[in-house]
N, C-alpha and C positions, 0 to 999 in steps of 0.2 A: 607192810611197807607202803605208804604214798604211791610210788612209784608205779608199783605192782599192782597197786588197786585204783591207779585212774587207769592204764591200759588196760587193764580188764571191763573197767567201764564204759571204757570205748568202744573197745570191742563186739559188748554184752548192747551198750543204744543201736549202736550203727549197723555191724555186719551180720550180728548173727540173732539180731531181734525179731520174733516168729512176727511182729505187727508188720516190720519194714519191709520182711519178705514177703508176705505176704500180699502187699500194697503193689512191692516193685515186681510179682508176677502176674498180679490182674494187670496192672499198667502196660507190661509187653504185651499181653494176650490183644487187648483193645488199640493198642497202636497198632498193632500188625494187621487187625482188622479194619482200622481208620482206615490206614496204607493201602491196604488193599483193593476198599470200595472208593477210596479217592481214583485211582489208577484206574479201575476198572470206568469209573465214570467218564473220565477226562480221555479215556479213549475213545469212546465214544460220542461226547459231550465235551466238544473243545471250549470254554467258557471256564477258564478260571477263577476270574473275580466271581461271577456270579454263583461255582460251588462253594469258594469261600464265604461269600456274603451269606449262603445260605445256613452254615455251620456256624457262624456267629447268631443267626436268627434263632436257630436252633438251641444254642446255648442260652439265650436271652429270657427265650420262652421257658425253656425246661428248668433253667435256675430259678424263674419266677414260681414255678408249678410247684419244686421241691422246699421251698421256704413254707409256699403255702401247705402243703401235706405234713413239714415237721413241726407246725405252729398246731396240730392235732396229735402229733406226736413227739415231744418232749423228751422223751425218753432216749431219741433218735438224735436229736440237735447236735449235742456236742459232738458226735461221732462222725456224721456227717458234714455237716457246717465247719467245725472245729469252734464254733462259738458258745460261750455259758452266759451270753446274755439273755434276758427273762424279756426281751422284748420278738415281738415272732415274725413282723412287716420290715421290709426290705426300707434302706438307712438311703437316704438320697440328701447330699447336701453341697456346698463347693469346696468342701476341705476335703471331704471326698473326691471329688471331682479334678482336685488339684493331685492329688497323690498318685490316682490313678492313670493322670493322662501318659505320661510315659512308658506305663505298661502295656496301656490300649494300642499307645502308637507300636511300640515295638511290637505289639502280637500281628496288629495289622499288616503293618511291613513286613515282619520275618513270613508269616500264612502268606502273602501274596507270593512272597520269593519262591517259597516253596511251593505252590501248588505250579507257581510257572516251571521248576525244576521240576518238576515230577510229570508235567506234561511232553518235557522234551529231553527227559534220560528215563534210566529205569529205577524203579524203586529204588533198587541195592544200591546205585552210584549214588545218590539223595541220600539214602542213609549214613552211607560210610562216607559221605563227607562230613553228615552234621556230628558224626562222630569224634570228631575235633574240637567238642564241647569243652572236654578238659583243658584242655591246653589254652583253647580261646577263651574260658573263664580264667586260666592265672595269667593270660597276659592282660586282659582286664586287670583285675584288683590289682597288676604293676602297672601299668599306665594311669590309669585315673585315681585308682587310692594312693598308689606311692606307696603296696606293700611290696617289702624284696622277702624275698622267697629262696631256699639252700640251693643251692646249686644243681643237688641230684634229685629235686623238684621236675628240672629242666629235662635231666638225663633222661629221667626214668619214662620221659614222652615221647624219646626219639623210635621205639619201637613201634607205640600207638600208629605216630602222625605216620610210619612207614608201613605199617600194615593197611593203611589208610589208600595212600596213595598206590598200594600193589592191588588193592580190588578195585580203584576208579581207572586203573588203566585196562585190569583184564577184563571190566564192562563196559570199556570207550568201543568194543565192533558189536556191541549186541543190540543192535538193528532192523528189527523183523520190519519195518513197515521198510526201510531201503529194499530189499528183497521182491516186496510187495509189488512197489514203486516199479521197479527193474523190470518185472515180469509181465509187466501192462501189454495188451494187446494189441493196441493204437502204434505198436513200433511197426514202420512200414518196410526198412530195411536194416541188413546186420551196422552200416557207417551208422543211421539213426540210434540206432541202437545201444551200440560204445559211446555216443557223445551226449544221450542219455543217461547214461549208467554214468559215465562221470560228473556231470552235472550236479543228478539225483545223492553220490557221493558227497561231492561237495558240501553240498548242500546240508545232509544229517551229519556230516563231520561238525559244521558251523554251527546247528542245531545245539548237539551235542556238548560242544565247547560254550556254548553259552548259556546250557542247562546249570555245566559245573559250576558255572559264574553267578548264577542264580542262588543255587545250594548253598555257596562259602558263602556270600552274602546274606540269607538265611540263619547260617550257621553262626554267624557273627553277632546278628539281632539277637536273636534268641542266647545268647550268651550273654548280653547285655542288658535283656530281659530277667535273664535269672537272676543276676546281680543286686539289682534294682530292688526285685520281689523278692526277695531274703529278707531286705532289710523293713520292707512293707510286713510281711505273714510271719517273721520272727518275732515272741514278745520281746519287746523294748527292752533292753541293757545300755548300762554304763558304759560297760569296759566295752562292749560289743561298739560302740559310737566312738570310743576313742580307739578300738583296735577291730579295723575292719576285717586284718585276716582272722580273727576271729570266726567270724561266719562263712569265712570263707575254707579252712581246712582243721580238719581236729588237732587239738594237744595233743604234743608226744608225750615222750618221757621226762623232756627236762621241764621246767616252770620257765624258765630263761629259753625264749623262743627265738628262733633262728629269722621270724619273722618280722622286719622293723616296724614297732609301734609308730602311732601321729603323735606328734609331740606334745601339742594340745587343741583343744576346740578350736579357741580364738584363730589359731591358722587355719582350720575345716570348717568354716561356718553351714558346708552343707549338714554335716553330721549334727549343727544346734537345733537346723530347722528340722530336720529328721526325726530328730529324740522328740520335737517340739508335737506333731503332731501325732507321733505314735502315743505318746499320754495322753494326749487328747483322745484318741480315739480307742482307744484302750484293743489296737489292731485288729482291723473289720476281719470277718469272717472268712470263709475260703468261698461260698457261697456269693457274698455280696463283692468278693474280688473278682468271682468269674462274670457274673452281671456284667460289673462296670467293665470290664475289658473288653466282654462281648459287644457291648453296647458303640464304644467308641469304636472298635472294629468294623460293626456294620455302618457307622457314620461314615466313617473313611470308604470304606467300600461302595456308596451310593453314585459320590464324583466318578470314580472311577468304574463303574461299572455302568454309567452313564455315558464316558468320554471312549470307551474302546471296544463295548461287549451289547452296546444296549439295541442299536441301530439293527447290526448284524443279528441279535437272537430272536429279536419279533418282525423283521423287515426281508431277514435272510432265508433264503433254503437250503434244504441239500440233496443232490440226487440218493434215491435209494434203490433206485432199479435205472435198467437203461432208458428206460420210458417215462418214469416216477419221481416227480418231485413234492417234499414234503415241506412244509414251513417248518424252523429252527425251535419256534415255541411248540410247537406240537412232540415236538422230539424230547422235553426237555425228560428224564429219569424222576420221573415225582420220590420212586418208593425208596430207590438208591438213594436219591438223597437225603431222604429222615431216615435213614438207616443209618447213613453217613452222621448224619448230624448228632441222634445219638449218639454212638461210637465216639462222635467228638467232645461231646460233653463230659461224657465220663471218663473221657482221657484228661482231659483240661483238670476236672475238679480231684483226679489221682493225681496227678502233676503237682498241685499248691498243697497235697497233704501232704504227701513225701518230701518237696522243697521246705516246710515248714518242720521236718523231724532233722534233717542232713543236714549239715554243712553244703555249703554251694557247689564248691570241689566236689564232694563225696555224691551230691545230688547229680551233678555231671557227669559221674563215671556210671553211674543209675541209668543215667540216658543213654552214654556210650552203649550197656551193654541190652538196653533196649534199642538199639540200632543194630546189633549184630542178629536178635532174635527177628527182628524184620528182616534182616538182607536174609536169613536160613529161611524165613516162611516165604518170603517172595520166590527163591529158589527152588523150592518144593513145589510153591501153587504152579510155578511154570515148565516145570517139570524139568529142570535145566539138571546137569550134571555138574559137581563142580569140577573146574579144570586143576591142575597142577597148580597155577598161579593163583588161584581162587584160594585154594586152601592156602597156601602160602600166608596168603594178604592175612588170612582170620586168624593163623596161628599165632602171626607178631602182634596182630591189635587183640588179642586173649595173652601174649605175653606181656604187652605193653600194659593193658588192664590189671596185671599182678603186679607188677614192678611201679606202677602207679598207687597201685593202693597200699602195697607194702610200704614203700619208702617215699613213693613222693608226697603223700596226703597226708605227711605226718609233720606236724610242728616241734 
C-alpha cells in the first residue's frame, strides 16, 4: 500500500537510520563538551565576545585546513564536505556572499546571546530554554511563511514548552557565586552584613533574570537560523519553494496535507529568488557554509569586541592574591580555548549534516534532545542531585518529545 510504505520510509530516513543516529549522538557528545569548556572558561575569563570571536577564528582556520587535507583525499569529500564537486579550493564570490549574510548575521547574534546567557545562569537553564526550538521553528514557518499547521501540532508542545519552564525555575536559586559573595570577609558587622546579603541577592536575582532574556533571545535567532539554512543546504526543489512546510515537517499519511500550501510564486517572490540561486549554485558545501558563517561572525565580533571587552582585557587586571595583581591578557586560557574552539567546529559542521538530512521540525526536536543530554552532563560534572522538580521538568519535556514526534511532526 502507498500509504504503508511512505510511513515506513519515513520512518526508516528519519528516526531510525543508523547514519542519523549516529550523527545526532556524536553531536550531543561535542555539545556537551562545547558547553562545558565554554562555562568552565567564562568562569573564569569574563570576556564573552572575545571566546566567541575566538571560536569563529577557530572555525575559519580549521574549515580552511580541512578543504585543504580533502583536496588529497577524495575519497573523503562527499562524506565530510557533503559536496561531489571535482573542484578542491574553497568558492568565494558575492552571490555567495549574499546568501550567506543572514546566516552569519544570525550565528553572530544567537553565539553572542548565548555565551552572555551562559555567563550569567547555569548551563541547564541555557539549555532548557534553547529547547523551545520546536515550537519557535513552527511559529516561525507561521508567521513568515504563512504555513498553518493542525492543531495538535500546537497541543502536542504544551508538555515540551512546560517541562521547559519547570527546569528554568527549579535552576532560578542555583547560585554558588551569591554564597560566595555572602561569605566575604570584609563584612565588619552582622547590620553590614544582612544589607549585604540583600543587595548581593538582588543583584544575581537581576543577573539571572536577564541571563533567561538572553537565552530566549538566543533561542529565537537560532530558530530563524535554521529556517533560513534548510533552505541554503537542502538540494533545490519545486514543490519545496512552493510548499515551505515541506522542509519544515515530514509527510503523514495522507498526500492532502493539513498543511496550507503558497498559492504561487508570483505572491512569494522570495521563494523566485531562492530557487534562483540555489541552481546557480548547485548548494555550497557544508564546509564552505561553515567558512562563510565563521567569517562574518568574526567580522561582527571585531566592533564589538572593540567597543565593550578590548580596553578592559589588555588595559585591565585582576587581583589574584591579597597582594597580587595580574594583567587581563596574561590570564587569557590559550589551551581552553583551542579546545574550545575545536569542540566548536565540529559541533557546527555535525549541525549542517544533520540540518541537511531532517526536516527543520524534526532537526529541532534533534536539538531539543541535545539539550536534555547537556542539562544531564552539566548535572553530573557538578555533581548536583536532581531535585523532585528537576525530574519533573525532564519527565514532561521527554514526554512533550514523544507526543511531538508522534503526532505533531506529522503532515
Amino acid at each position: 500500500m502507498p500509504v504503508a510504505e511512505t510511513a515506513r520510509s519515513v520512518l526508516k530516513s528519519s528516526l531510525f537510520d543508523l547514519k542519523v543516529v549516529s550523527l545526532c549522538c556524536s553531536w550531543y557528545f561535542i555539545s556537551s563538551l562545547t558547553s562545558q569548556l565554554t562555562k568552565h572558561i567564562l568562569n573564569d575569563f569574563d570576556f564573552p565576545v572575545f571566546v566567541g570571536e575566538f571560536q569563529f577564528l577557530c572555525s575559519l582556520i580549521l574549515g580552511h585546513i580541512t578543504i585543504a587535507l580533502l583536496g588529497r583525499l577524495p575519497q573523503l569529500k562527499s562524506a565530510i564536505s557533503g559536496s561531489s564537486r571535482s573542484g578542491t579550493g574553497f568558492v568565494f564570490n558575492r552571490r555567495l556572499l549574499r546568501v550567506f549574510f543572514p546566516m552569519g548575521t544570525f550565528q553572530f547574534i544567537g553565539k553572542l546571546l548565548s555565551l552572555a546567557a551562559t555567563s550569567l545562569c547555569p548551563v541547564a537553564t541555557v539549555a532548557s530554554i534553547r529547547a523551545l526550538g520546536p515550537l519557535l521553528t513552527v511559529m516561525g514557518y507561521r508567521i513568515y511563511y504563512k504555513v498553518r499547521f493542525p492543531s495538535y501540532t500546537y497541543l502536542s508542545l504544551i508538555p515540551l514548552v512546560l517541562g521547559v519552564v519547570i527546569i528554568v525555575v527549579s535552576q532560578s536559586g542555583d547560585k554558588d557565586s551569591t554564597r560566595g559573595t555572602i561569605s566575604d570577609p570584609q563584612l565588619n558587622s552582622q547590620e553590614d552584613g544582612e544589607k549585604t546579603m540583600l543587595r548581593v541577592m538582588l543583584l544575581e536575582r537581576s543577573d539571572y533574570l536577564k541571563g533567561i532574556a538572553f537565552a530566549f533571545a538566543a533561542a529565537v535567532i537560532f530558530a530563524g537560523q535554521s529556517i533560513y539554512a534548510k533552505n541554503v543546504v537542502t538540494p533545490s526543489s519545486y514543490s519545496a519553494a512552493r510548499d515551505p512546510g515541506s522542509l519544515a515537517i515530514s509527510r503523514g499519511s495522507s498526500v492532502n496535507s493539513d498543511v496550507e500550501k503558497f498559492a504561487s510564486s508570483s505572491e512569494h517572490p522570495k521563494h523566485e529568488q531562492t530557487s534562483e540561486y540555489e541552481s546557480a549554485l548547485d548548494k555550497p558545501d557544508k564546509l564552505t557554509t561553515l567558512i562563510y558563517c565563521a567569517t562574518y561572525g568574526m567580522l561582527y565580533s571585531i566592533p564589538a569586541f572593540i567597543t565593550y571587552e578590548c580596553h578592559e582585557l589588555f588595559f585591565g587586571v585582576r587581583k589574584v592574591s591579597e597582594s597580587t595583581y595580574l594583567p587581563n591578557y596574561s590570564c587569557i586560557p590559550w589551551t581552553m580555548l583551542v579546545l574550545n574552539g575545536i569542540s566548536h567546529f565540529s559541533q557546527s559542521l555535525l549541525a549542517f549534516h544533520i540540518l541537511a538530512l531532517l526536516p527543520t521540525v524534526t532537526y529541532s526536536i534533534a536539538a531539543m534532545m541535545k539539550r536534555i543530554v547537556i542539562i544531564s552532563v552539566s548535572m553530573i560534572i557538578t555533581g548536583k542531585r536532581l531535585s523532585l522538580l528537576e525530574v519533573t521538568g525532564l519527565v514532561h519535556v521527554a514526554v512533550g518529545l514523544y507526543c511531538y514526534d508522534r503526532w505533531g511532526s506529522k503532515r
